[in-house]
C-alpha positions in Angstrom: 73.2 60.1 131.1 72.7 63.4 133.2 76.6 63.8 133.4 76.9 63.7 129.3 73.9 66.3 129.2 75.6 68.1 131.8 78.6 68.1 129.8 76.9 69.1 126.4 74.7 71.6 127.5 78.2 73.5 129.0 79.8 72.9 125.7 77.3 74.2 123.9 76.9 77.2 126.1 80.3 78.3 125.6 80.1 77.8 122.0 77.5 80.4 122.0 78.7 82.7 124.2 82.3 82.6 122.3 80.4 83.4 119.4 78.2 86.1 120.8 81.3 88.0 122.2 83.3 87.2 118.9 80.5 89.1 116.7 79.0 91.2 119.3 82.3 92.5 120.2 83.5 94.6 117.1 79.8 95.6 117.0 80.2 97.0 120.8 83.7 98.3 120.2 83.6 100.2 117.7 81.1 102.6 116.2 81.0 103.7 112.2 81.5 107.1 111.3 81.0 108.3 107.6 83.8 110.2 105.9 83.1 114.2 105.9 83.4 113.9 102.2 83.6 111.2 99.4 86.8 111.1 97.6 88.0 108.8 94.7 91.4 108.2 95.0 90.9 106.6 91.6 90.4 109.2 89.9 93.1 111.5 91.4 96.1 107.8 90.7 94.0 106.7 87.7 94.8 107.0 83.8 92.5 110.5 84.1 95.6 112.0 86.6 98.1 110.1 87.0 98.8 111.3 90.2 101.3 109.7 92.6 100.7 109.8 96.4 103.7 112.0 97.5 101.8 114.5 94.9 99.2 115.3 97.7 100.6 113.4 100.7 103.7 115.0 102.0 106.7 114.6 104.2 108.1 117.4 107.0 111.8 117.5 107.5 112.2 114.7 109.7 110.3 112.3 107.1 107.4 112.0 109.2 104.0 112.0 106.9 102.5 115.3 107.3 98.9 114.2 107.0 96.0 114.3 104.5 96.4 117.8 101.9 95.5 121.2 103.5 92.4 123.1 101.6 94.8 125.2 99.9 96.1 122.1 97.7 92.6 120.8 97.2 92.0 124.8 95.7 94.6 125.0 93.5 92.4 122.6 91.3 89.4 122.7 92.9 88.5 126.4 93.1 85.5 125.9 90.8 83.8 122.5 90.2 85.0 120.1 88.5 82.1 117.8 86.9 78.6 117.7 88.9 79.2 115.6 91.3 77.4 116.3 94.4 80.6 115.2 96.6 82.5 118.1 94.3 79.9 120.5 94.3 79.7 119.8 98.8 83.8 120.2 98.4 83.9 123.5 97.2 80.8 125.0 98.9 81.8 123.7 102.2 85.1 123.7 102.1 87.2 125.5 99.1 84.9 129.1 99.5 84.8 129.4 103.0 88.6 128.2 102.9 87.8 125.3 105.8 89.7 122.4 106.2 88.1 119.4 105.4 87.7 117.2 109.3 89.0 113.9 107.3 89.3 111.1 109.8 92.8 109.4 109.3 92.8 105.5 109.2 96.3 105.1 110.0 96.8 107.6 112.9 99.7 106.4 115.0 99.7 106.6 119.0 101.4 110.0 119.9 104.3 108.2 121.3 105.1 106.5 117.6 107.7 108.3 115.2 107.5 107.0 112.2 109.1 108.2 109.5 107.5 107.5 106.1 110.1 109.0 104.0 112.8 106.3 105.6 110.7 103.5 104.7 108.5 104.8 100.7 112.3 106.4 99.9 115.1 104.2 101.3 113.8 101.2 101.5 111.6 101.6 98.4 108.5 100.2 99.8 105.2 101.5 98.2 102.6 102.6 99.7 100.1 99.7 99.3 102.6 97.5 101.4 100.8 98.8 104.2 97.9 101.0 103.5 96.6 98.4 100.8 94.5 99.5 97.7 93.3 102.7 99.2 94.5 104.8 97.1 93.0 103.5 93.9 89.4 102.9 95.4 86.7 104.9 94.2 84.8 105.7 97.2 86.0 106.0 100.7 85.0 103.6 103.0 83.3 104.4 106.5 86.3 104.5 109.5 85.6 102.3 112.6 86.5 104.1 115.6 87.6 102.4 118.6 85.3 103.6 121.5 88.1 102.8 124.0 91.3 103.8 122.6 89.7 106.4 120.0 92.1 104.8 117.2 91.2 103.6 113.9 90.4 99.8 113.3 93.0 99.4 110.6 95.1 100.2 113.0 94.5 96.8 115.1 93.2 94.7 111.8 89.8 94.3 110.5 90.0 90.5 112.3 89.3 91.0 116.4 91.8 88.6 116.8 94.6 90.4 114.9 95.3 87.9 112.4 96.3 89.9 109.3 94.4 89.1 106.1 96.9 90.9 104.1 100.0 92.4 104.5 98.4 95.8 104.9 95.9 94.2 107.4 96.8 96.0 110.8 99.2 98.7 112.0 100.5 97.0 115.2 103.8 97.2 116.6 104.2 93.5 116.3 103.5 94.1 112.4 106.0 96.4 111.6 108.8 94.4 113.8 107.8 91.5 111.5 108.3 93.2 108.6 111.8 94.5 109.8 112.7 90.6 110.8 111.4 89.5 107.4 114.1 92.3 106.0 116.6 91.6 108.2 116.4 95.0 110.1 117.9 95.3 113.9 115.2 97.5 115.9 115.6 99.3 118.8 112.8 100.6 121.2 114.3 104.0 120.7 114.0 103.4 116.4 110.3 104.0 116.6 109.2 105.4 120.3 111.4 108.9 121.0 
């Protein structure tokens, strides 16, 4: 009788301590840091606009993504406000007159040692943007970016799951994502394709 209770009670203890560390962990891991700004990406893409991503996210001459819009694009329709908004009145008080640039934290930020060139994969191979960024750019509000104490990376970048099984296609930014994207096209990789 002791040695089933024995057995049980160590069962049951590692059942609850797989399920303290599997939802204390992201909770320990990463800490939640609100956007500087609210932005609907909705109403910029929406019927209102019409506006397609390349029309504020740009490419440099390698094809590399060059980031989120500079203050000067923001200006050049935002150099008065538009609506009354407070998130559009705090854009071009804080931002647009004093000509600052806006400290967006970037969900997808790659390791340094990543080349990736956007324009190779949205131009060439024609994939859209949602493939792996996901509705983002038609929500209406931004949502809060989970910061990886240790590495300092975004969460999307391992996958909202602390296992790293993808939800969605768009669900995690790994190298062992893109490579099975490539396989799934039937694309030969090299280390040297991605890591220069």
């Amino acid at each position: 009788m002791s040695r089933h209770r024995g057995k049980l009670m160590f069962l049951g203890g590692l059942i609850a301590a797989l399920a303290v560390g599997w939802l204390g962990l992201p909770i320990v891991l990463y800490e939640t840091i609100d956007q500087p700004l609210q932005f609907s990406h909705a109403t910029h893409t929406g019927d209102l606009l019409g506006m397609d991503c390349e029309a504020c996210h740009t490419f440099d001459e390698a094809g590399r993504f060059c980031g989120v819009p500079g203050i000067a694009l923001c200006a050049t329709c935002h150099e008065e406000a538009l609506g009354d908004s407070p998130a559009e009145q705090h854009l071009v008080e804080a931002f647009i007159h004093p000509n600052l640039e806006i400290p967006w934290l970037v969900y997808a930020r790659q390791p340094d040692n990543v080349f990736f060139p956007h324009a190779a994969h949205t131009v060439l191979a024609e994939i859209s943007c949602e493939r792996c960024h996901g509705p983002h750019g038609h929500s209406d509000r931004l949502r809060p970016y989970q910061r990886n104490r240790i590495s300092g990376y975004s969460r999307d970048i391992w996958g909202s799951n602390i296992a790293g099984i993808a939800s969605a296609p768009w669900d995690g930014m790994k190298m062992g994502d893109c490579s099975r994207c490539h396989r799934q096209r039937g694309i030969v990789e090299s280390c040297q394709d991605c890591h220069k």
